[in-house]
mmCIF file as gemmi writes it, N, C-alpha and C atoms, coordinates in Angstrom:
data_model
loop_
_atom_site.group_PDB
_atom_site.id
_atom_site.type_symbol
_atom_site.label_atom_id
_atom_site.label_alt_id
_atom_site.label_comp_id
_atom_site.label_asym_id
_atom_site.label_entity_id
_atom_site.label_seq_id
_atom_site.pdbx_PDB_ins_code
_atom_site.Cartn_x
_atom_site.Cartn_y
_atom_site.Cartn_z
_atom_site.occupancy
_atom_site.B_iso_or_equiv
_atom_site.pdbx_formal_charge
_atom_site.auth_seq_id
_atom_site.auth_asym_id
_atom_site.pdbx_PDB_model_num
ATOM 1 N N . UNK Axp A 1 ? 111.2 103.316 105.805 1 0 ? 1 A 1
ATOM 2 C CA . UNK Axp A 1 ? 110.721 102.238 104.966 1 0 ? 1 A 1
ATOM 3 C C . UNK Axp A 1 ? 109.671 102.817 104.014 1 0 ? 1 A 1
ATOM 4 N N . UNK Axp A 2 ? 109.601 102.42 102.846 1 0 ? 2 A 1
ATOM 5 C CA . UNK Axp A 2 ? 109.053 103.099 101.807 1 0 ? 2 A 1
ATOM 6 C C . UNK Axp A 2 ? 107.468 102.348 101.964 1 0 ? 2 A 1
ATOM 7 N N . UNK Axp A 3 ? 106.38 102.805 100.97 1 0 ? 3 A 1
ATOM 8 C CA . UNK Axp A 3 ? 105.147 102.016 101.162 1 0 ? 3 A 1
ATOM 9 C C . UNK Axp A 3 ? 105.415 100.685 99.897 1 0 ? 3 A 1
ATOM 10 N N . UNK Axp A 4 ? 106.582 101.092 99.183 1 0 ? 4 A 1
ATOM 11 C CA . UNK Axp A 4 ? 106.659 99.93 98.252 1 0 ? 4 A 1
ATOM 12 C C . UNK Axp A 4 ? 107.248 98.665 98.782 1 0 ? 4 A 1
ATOM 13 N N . UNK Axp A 5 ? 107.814 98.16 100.285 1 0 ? 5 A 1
ATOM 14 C CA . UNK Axp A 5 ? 107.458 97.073 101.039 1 0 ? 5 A 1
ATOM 15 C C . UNK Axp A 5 ? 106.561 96.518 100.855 1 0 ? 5 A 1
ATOM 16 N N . UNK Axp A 6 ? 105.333 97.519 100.841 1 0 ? 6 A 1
ATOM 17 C CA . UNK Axp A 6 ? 104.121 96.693 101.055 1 0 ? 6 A 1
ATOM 18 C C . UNK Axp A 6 ? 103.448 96.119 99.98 1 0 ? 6 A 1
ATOM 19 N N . UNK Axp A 7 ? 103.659 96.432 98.581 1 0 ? 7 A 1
ATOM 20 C CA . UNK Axp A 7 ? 103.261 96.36 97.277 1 0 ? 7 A 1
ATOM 21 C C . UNK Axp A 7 ? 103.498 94.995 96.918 1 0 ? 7 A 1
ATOM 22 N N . UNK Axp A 8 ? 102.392 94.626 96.054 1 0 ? 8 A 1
ATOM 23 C CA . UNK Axp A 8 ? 102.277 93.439 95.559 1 0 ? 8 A 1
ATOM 24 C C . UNK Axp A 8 ? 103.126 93.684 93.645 1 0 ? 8 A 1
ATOM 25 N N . UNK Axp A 9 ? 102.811 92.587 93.253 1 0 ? 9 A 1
ATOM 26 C CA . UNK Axp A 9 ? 103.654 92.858 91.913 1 0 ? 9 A 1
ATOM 27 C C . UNK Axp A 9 ? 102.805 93.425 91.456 1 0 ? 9 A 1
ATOM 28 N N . UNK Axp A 10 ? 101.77 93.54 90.988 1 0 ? 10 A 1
ATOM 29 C CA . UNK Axp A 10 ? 100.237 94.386 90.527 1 0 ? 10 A 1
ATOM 30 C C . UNK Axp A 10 ? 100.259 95.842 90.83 1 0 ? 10 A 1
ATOM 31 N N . UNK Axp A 11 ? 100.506 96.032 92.299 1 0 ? 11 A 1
ATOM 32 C CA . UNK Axp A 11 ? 101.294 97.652 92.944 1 0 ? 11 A 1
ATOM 33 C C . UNK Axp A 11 ? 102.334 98.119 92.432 1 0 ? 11 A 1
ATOM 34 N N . UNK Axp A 12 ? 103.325 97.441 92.41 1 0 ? 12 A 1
ATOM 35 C CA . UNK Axp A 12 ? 104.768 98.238 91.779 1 0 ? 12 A 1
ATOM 36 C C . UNK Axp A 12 ? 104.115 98.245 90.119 1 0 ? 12 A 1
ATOM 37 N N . UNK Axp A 13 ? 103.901 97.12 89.224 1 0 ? 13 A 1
ATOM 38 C CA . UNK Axp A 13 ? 103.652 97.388 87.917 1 0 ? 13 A 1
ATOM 39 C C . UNK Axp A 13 ? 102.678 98.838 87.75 1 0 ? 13 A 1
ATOM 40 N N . UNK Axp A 14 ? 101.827 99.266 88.71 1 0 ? 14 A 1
ATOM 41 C CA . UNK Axp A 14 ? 100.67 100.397 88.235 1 0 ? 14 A 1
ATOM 42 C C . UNK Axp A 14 ? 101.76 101.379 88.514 1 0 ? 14 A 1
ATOM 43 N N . UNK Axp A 15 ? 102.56 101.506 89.966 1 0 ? 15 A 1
ATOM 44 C CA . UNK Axp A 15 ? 103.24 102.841 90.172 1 0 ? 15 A 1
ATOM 45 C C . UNK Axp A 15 ? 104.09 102.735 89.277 1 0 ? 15 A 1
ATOM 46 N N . UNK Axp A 16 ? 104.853 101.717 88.74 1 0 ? 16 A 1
ATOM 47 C CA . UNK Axp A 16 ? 106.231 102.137 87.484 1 0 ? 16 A 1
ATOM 48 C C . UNK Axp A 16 ? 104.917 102.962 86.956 1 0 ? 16 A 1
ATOM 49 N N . UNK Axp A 17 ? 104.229 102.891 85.95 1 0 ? 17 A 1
ATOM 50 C CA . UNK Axp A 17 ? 103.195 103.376 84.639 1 0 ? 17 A 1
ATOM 51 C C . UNK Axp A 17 ? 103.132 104.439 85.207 1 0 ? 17 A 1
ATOM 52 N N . UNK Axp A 18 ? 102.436 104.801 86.664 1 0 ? 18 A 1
ATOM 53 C CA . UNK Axp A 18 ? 102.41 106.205 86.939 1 0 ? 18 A 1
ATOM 54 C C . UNK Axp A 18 ? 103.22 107.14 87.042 1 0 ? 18 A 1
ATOM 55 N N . UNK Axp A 19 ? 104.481 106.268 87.408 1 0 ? 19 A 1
ATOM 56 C CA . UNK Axp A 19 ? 105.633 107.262 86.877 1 0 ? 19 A 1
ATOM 57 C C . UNK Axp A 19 ? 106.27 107.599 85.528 1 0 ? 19 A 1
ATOM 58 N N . UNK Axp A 20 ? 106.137 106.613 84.77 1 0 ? 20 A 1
ATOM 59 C CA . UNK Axp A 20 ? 106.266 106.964 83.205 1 0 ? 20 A 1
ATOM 60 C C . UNK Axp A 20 ? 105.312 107.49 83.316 1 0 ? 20 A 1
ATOM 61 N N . UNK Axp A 21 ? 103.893 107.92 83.522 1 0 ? 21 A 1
ATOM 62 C CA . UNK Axp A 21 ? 103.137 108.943 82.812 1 0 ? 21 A 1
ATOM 63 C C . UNK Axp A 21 ? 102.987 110.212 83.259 1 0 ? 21 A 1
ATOM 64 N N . UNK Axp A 22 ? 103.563 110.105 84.475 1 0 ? 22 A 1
ATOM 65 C CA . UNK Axp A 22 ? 104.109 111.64 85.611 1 0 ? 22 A 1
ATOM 66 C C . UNK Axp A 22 ? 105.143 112.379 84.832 1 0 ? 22 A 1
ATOM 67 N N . UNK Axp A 23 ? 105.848 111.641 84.249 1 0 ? 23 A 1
ATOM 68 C CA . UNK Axp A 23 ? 106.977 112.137 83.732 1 0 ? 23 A 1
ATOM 69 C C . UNK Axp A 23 ? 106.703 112.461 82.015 1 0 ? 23 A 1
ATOM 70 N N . UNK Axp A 24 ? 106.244 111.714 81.547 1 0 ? 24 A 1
ATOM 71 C CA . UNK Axp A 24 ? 105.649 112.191 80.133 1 0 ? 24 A 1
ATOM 72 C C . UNK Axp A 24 ? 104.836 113.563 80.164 1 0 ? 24 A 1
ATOM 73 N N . UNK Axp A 25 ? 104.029 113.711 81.108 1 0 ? 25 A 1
ATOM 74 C CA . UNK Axp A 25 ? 103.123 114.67 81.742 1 0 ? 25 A 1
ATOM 75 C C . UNK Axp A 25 ? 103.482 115.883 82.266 1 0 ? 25 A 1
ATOM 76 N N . UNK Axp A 26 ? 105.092 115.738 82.234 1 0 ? 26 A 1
ATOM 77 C CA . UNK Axp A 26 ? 105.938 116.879 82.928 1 0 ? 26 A 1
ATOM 78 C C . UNK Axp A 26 ? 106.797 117.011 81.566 1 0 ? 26 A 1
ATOM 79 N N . UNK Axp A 27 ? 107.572 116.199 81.052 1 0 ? 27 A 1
ATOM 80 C CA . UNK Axp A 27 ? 108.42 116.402 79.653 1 0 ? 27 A 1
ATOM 81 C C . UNK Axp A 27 ? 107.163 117.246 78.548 1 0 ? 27 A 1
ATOM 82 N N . UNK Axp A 28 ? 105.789 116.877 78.915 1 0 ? 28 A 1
ATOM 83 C CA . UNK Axp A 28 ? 104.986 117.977 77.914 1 0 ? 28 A 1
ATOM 84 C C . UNK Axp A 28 ? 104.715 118.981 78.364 1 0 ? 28 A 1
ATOM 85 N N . UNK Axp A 29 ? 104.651 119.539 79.205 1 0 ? 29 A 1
ATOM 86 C CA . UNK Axp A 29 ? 104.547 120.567 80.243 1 0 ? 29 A 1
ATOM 87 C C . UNK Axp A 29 ? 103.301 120.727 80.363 1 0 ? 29 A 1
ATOM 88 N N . UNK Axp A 30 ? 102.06 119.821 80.835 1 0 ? 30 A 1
ATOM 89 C CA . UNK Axp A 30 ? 101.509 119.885 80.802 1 0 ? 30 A 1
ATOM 90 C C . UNK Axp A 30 ? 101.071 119.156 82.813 1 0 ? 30 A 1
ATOM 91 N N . UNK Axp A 31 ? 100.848 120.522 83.573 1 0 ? 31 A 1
ATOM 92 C CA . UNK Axp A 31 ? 100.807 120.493 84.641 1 0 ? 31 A 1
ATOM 93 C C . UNK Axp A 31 ? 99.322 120.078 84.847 1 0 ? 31 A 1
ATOM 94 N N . UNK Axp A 32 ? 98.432 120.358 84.282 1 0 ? 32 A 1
ATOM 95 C CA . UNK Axp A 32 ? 96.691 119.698 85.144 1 0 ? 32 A 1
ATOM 96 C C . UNK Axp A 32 ? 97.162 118.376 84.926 1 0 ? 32 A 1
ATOM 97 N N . UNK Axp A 33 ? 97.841 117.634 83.899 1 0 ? 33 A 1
ATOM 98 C CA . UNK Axp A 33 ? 97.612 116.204 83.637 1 0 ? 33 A 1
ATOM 99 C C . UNK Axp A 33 ? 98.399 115.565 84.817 1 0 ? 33 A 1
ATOM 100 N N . UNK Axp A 34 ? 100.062 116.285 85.076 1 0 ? 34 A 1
ATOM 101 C CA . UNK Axp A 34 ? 100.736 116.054 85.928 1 0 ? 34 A 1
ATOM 102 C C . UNK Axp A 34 ? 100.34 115.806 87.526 1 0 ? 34 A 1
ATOM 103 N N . UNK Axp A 35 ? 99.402 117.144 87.827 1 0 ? 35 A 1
ATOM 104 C CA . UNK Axp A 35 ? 98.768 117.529 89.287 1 0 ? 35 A 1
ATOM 105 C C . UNK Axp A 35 ? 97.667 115.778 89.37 1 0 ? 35 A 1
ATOM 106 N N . UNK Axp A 36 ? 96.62 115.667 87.852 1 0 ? 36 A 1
ATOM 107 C CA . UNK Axp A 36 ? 96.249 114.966 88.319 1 0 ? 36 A 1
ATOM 108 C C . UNK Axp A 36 ? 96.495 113.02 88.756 1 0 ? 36 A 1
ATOM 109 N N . UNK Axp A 37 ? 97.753 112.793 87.44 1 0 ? 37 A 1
ATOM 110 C CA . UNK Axp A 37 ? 98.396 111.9 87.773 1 0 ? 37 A 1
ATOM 111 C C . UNK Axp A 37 ? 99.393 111.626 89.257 1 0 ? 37 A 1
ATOM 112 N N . UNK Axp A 38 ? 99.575 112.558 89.988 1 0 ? 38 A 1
ATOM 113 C CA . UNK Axp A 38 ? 100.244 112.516 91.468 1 0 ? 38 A 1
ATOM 114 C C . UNK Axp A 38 ? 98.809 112.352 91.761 1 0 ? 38 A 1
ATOM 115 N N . UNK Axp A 39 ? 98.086 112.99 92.42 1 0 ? 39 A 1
ATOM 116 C CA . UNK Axp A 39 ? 97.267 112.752 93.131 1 0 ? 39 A 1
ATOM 117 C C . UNK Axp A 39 ? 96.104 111.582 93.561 1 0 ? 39 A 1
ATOM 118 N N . UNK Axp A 40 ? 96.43 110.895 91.869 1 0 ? 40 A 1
ATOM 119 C CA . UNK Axp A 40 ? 95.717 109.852 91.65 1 0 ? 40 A 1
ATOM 120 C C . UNK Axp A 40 ? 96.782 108.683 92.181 1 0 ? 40 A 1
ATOM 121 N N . UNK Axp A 41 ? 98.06 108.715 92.138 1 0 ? 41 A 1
ATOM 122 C CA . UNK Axp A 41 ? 98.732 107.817 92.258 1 0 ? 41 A 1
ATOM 123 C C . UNK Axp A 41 ? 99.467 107.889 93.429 1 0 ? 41 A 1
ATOM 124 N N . UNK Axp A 42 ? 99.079 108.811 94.503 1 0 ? 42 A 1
ATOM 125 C CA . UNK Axp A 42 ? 99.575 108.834 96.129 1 0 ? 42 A 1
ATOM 126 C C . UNK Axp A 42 ? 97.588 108.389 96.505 1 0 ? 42 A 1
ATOM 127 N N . UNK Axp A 43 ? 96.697 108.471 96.357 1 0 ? 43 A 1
ATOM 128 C CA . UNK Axp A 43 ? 95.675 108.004 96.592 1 0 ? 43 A 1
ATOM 129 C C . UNK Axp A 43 ? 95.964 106.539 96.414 1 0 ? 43 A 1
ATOM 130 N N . UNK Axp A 44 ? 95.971 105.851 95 1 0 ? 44 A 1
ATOM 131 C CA . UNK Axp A 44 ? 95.942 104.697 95.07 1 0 ? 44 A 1
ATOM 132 C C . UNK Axp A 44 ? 97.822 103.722 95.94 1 0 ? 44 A 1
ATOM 133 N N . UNK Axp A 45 ? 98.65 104.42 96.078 1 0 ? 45 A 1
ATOM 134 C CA . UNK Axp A 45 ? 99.445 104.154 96.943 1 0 ? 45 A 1
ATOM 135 C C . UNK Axp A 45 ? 98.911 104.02 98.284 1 0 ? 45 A 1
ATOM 136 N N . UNK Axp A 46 ? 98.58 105.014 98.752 1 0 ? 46 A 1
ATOM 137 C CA . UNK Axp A 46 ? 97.618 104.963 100.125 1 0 ? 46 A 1
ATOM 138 C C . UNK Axp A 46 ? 97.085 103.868 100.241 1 0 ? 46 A 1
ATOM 139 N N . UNK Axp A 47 ? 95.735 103.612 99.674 1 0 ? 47 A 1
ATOM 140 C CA . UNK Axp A 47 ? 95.344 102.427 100.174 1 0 ? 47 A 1
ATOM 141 C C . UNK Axp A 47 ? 95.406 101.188 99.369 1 0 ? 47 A 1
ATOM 142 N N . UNK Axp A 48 ? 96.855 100.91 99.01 1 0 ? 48 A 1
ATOM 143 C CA . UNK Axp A 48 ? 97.46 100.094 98.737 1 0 ? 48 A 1
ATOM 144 C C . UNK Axp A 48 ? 98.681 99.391 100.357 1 0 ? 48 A 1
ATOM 145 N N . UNK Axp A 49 ? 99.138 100.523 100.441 1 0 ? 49 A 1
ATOM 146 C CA . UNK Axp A 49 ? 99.839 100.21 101.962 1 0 ? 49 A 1
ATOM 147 C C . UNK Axp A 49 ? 98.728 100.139 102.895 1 0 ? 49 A 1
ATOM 148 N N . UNK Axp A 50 ? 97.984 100.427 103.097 1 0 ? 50 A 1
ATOM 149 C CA . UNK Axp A 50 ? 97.247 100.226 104.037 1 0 ? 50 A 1
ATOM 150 C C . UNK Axp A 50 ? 96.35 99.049 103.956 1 0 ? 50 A 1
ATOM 151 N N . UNK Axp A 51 ? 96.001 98.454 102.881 1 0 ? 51 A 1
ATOM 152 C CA . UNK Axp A 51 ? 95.198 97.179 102.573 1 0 ? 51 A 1
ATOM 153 C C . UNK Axp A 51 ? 96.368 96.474 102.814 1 0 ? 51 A 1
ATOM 154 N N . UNK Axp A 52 ? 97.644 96.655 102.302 1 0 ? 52 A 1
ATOM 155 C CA . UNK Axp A 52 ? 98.446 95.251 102.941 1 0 ? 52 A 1
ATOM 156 C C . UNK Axp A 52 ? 99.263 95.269 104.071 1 0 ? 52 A 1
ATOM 157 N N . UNK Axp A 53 ? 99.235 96.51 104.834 1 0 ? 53 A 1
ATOM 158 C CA . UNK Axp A 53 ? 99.729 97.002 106.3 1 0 ? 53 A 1
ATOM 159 C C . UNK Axp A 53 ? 98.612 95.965 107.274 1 0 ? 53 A 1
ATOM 160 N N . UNK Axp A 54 ? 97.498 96.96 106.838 1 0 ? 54 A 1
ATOM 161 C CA . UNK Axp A 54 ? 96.425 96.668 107.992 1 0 ? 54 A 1
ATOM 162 C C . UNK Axp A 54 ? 95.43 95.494 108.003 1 0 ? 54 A 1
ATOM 163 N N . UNK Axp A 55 ? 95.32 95.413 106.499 1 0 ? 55 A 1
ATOM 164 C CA . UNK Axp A 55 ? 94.139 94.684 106.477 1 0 ? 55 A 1
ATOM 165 C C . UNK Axp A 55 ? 92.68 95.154 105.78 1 0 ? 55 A 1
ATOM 166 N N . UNK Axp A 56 ? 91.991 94.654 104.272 1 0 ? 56 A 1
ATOM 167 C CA . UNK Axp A 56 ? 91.454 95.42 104.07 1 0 ? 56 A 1
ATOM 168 C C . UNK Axp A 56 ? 90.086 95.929 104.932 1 0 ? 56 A 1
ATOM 169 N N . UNK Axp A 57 ? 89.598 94.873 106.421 1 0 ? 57 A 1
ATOM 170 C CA . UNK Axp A 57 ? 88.765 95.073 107.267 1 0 ? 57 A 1
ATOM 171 C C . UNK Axp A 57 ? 89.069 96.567 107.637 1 0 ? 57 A 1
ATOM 172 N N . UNK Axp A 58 ? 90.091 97.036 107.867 1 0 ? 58 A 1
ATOM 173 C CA . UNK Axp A 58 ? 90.39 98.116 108.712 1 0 ? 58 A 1
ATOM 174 C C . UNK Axp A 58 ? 90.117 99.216 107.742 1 0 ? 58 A 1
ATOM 175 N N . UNK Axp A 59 ? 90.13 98.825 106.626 1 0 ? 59 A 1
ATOM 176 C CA . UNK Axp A 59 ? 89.944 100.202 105.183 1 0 ? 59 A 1
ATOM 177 C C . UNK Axp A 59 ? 88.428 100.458 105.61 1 0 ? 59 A 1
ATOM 178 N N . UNK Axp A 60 ? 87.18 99.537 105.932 1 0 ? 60 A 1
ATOM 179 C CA . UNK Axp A 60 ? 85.981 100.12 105.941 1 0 ? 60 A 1
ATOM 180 C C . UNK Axp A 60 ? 85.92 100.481 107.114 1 0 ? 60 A 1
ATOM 181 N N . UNK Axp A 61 ? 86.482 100.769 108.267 1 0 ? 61 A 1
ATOM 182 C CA . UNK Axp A 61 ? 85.937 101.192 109.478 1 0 ? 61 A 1
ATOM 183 C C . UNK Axp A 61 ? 86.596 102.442 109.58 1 0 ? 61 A 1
């Protein structure tokens, strides 16, 4: 099961963008922009499934 179960419409609309801009970011060959658009956008995936998995109580403990 993917974490996009857990995504609200607000979640899927940011990850589509991050993937159009992952991919713009790679069609320019421009890898720091690329490295930092993944990383930014498996972070905010993260605690995106996990605020609507768990609960956002469980994000501060």
């Amino acid at each position: 099961m993917g974490t996009y179960f857990y995504y609200s419409d607000a979640d899927i609309d940011r990850s589509v963008h991050f993937h159009q801009d992952l991919a713009n970011a790679i069609a320019s060959r421009n890898p720091s922009a690329a490295e930092a658009l993944m990383a930014a956008h498996l972070c905010l995936a993260h605690t995106a499934f996990e605020t609507s998995r768990f609960g956002a109580d469980e994000q501060s403990a």
